[in-house]
C-alpha positions in Angstrom: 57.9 41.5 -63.7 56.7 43.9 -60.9 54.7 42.4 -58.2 51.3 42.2 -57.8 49.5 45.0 -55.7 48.4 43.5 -52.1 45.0 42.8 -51.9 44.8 45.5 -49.4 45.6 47.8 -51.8 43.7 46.5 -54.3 40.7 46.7 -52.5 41.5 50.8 -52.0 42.2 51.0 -55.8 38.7 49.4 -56.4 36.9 51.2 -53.8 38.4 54.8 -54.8 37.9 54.0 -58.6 34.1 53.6 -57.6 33.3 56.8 -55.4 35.8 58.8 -58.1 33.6 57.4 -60.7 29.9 58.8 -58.6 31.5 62.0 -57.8 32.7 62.7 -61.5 29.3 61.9 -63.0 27.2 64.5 -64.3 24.0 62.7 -62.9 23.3 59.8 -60.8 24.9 56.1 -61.6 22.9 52.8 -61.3 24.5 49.5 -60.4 24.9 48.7 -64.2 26.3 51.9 -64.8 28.9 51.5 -62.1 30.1 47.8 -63.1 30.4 48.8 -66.5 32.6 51.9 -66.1 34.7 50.5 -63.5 35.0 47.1 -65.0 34.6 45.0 -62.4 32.8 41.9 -61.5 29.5 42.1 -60.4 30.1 40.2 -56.7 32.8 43.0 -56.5 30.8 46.0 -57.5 28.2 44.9 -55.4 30.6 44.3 -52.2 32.0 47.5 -52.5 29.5 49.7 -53.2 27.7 48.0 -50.0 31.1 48.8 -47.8 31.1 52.6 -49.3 27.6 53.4 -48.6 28.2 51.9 -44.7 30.8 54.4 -44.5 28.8 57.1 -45.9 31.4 57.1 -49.0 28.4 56.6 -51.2 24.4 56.4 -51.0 21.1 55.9 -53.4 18.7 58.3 -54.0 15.1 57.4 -54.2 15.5 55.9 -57.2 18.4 53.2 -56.2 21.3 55.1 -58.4 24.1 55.7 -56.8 25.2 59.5 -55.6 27.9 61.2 -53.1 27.2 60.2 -49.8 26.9 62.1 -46.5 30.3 62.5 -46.1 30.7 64.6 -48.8 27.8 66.9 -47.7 29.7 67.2 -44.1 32.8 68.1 -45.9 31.2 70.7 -48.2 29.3 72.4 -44.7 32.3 72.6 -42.8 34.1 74.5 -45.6 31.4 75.8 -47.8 28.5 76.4 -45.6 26.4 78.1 -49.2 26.8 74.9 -51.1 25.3 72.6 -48.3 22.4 74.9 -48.1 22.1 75.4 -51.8 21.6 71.4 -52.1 19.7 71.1 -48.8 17.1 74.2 -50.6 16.7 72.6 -54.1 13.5 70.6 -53.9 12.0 73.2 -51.3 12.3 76.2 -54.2 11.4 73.7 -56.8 7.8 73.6 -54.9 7.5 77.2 -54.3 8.2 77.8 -58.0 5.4 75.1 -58.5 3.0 77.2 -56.5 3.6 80.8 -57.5 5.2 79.9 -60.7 7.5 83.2 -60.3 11.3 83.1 -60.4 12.6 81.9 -56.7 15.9 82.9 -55.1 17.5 82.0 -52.0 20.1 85.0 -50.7 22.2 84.6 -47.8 25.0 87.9 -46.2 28.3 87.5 -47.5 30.5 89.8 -45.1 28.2 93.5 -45.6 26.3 92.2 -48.7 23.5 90.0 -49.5 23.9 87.7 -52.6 21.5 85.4 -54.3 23.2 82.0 -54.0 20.7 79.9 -56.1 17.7 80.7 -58.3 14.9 78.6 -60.0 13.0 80.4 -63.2 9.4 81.8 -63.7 7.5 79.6 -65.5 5.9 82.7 -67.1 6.9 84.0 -70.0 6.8 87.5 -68.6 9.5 86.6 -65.6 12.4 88.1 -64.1 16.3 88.1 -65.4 18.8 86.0 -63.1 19.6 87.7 -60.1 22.6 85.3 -59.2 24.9 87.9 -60.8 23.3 91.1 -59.4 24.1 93.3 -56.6 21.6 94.2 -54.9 21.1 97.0 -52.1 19.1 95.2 -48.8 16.5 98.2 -48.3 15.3 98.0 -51.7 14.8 93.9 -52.0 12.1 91.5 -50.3 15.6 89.2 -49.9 17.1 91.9 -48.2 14.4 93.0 -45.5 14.4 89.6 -44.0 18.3 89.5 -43.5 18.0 93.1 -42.3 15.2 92.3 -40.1 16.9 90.0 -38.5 19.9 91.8 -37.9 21.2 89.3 -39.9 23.0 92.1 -42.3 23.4 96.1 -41.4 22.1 99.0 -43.2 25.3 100.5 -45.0 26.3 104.3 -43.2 25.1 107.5 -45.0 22.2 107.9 -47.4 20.7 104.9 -48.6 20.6 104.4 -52.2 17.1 105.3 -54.1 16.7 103.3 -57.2 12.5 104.3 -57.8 10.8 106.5 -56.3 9.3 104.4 -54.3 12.1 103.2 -52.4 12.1 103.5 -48.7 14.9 105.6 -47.9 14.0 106.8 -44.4 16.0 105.2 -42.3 12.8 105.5 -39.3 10.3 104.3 -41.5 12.2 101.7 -42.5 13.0 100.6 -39.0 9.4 100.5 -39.0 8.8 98.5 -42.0 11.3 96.1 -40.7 9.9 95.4 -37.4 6.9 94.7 -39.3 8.1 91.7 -41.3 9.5 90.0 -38.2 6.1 90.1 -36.9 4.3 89.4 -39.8 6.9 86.3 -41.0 7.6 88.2 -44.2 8.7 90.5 -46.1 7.5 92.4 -49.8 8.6 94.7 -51.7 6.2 96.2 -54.7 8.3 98.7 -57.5 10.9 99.6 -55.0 13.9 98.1 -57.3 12.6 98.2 -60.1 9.1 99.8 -61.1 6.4 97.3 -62.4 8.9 94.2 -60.1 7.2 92.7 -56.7 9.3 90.7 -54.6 7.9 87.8 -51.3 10.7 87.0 -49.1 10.7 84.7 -46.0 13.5 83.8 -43.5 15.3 80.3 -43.7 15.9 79.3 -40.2 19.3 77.2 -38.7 19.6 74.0 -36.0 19.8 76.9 -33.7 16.8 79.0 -34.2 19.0 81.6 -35.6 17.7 83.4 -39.4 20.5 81.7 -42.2 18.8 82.8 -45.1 16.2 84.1 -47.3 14.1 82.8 -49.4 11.9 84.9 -52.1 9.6 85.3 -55.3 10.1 87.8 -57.4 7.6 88.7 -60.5 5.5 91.6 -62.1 3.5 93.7 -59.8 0.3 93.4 -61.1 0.4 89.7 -60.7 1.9 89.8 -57.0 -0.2 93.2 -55.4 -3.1 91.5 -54.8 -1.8 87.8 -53.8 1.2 89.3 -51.4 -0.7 87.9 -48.0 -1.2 84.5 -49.4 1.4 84.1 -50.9 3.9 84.8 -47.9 2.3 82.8 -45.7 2.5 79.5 -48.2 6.0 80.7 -48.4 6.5 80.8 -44.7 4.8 77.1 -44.5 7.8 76.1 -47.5 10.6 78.0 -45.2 9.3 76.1 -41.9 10.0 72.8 -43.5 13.2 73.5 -45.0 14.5 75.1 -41.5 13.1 71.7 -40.1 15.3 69.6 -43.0 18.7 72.0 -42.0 17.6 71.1 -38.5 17.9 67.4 -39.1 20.5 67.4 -41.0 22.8 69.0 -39.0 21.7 67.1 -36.1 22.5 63.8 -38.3 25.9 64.9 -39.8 27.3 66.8 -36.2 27.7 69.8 -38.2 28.1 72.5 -35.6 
């Protein structure tokens, strides 16, 4: 007969069978949930699942069901910045689809290009298609402005690309139209990428102050036009709070 594992190591088989179990699940696990898939005794489940959330293995969500904890999330920042945020952004696009009911998408630069990261739908039936898969030039998006405004992406070389006419393609009056939506907190675009599509775009600010990402509405014109100014300033009041959550988040995981 072989020996019997120490109970060292048994204890690290338990353990890693629990937080493998979490991270595996398609949604959150309760206590019941847990004991049952694992097997284990209750005493057990309940000991180790108390020693995993104090290491920040594990934690609960509001409801008390059991999710991967803050390590995790520290992990996935250090490597994947765009997944932290992505998580970090949910709820905060879930309310600005509740207010506008439009389709909401958060864009951040990769290298020379912005690309939509994460997107909620319209709750209209007249909405807009997913942009997650779209490539998108800056000049001619809402998204775009605000990462151009604040130089967080440059305006490609040579003539810039005109999808309507009524795309800004002079590189002055865009300069123009770009100091304007740092002033004014956001940015809007009306038939420029497509005609008859309005886009409401706000910047997503990082622990240091600095513009991370954008975050935008996009929807028919003739239901935007007229609601742009209120619109971006509830959106700028949505972006503020967020900024404030990546703020405190970072501060809490050390996240550089």
């Amino acid at each position: 007969m072989s020996p019997q594992p120490s109970t060292g190591t048994q204890a690290v088989d338990r353990a890693a069978l629990l937080v493998a179990t979490v991270v595996r699940a398609d949604e959150p696990l309760t206590f019941a949930d847990l004991q049952e898939a694992c097997g284990l005794p209750k005493s057990t489940t309940s000991r180790m699942l108390t020693a995993l959330e104090r290491v920040e293995l594990l934690e609960r969500n509001d409801s008390g069901s059991y999710v991967a904890g803050p390590l995790f999330w520290l992990y996935a920042a250090r490597h994947d910045p765009w997944e932290e945020l992505v998580r970090l952004a949910g709820p905060t696009m879930e309310r600005v689809g509740a207010d506008t009911g439009e389709t909401v998408n958060l864009s951040v630069c990769r290298g020379d290009r912005v690309v939509q990261v994460a997107q909620v739908d319209s709750t209209y039936l007249l909405g807009t298609r997913d942009w997650t898969a779209e490539d998108v030039p800056a000049h001619c998006s809402a998204l775009g402005k605000v990462l151009l405004a604040h130089g967080v992406v440059d305006l490609p070389e040579g003539r810039l690309e005109e999808l309507t006419p009524h795309t800004i393609t002079d590189r002055e009056a865009l300069q123009r139209e770009l100091a304007q939506v740092v002033r004014r907190g956001w940015a809007g675009t009306v038939d420029e990428l497509e005609i008859g599509l309005s886009g409401i775009a706000v910047p997503v600010r990082g622990s240091g102050g600095e513009v991370v990402a954008a975050l935008g509405i996009s929807g028919p014109s003739p239901r935007l036009t007229d609601r742009r100014d209120e619109i971006g300033r509830k959106m700028s009041d949505r972006a503020q709070q967020l900024s404030g959550l990546l703020r405190r988040h970072t501060r809490k995981e050390g996240v550089a």
